[in-house]
C-alpha positions in Angstrom: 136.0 79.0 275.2 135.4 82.8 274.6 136.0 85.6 276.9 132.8 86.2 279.3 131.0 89.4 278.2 130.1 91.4 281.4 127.6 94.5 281.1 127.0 97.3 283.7 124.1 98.9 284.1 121.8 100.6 286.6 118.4 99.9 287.4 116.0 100.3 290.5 114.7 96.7 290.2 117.3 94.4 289.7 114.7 91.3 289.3 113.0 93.1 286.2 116.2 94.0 284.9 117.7 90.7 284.7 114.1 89.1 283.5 114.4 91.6 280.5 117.7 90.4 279.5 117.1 86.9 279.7 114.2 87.1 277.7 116.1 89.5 274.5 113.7 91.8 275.9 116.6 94.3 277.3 119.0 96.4 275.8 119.9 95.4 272.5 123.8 94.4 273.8 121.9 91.9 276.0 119.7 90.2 274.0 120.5 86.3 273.2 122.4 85.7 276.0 122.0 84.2 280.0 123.1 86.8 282.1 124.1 86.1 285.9 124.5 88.6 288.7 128.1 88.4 289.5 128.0 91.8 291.8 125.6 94.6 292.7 126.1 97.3 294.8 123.3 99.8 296.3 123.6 103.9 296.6 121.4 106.4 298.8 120.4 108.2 295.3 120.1 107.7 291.4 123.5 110.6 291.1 126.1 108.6 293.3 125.2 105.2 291.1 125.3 107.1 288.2 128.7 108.2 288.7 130.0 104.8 290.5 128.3 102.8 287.1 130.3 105.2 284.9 133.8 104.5 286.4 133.2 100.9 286.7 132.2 100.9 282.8 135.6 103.2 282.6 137.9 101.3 284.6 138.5 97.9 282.9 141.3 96.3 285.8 138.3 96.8 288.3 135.8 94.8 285.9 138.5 92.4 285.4 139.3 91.6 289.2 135.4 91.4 289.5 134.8 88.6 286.1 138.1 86.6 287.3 137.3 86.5 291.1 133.9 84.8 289.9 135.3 82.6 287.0 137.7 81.1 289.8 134.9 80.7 292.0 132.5 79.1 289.5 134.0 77.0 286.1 130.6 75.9 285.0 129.0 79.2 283.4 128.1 81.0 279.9 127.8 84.7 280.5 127.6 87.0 283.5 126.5 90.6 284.3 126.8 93.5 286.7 
């Protein structure tokens, strides 16, 4: 078995977001695929995510700790998301 994918992105409806994805209706990147929320976070303004989304993107150990604490949580899954 592959290598989850994970993705990162911010959005103010998280719902929506994840409805658009799942129906290839999202970001090209995320079409075709199930995603799953593995972790969300919330910020007091659009700047502070901003920032925080772009060092999460940066910092691949971070991402990493995030994807493996799930997949040693849950065996039975395809592809997650952020």
């Amino acid at each position: 078995m592959s290598r989850p994918i994970t993705y990162v992105g911010y959005t103010k409806d998280i719902k929506k977001r994840l409805e658009l994805h799942n129906s290839s209706k999202g970001a090209k990147f995320t079409r075709g695929r199930n995603w799953k929320i593995i972790y969300k976070k919330s910020y007091k303004n659009k700047s502070i995510a901003m920032k925080n989304e772009y060092l999460l993107k940066m910092n691949r150990s971070l991402r990493n700790k995030i994807k493996n604490d799930y997949l040693n949580k849950n065996e039975n899954f395809n592809f997650i998301t952020l």
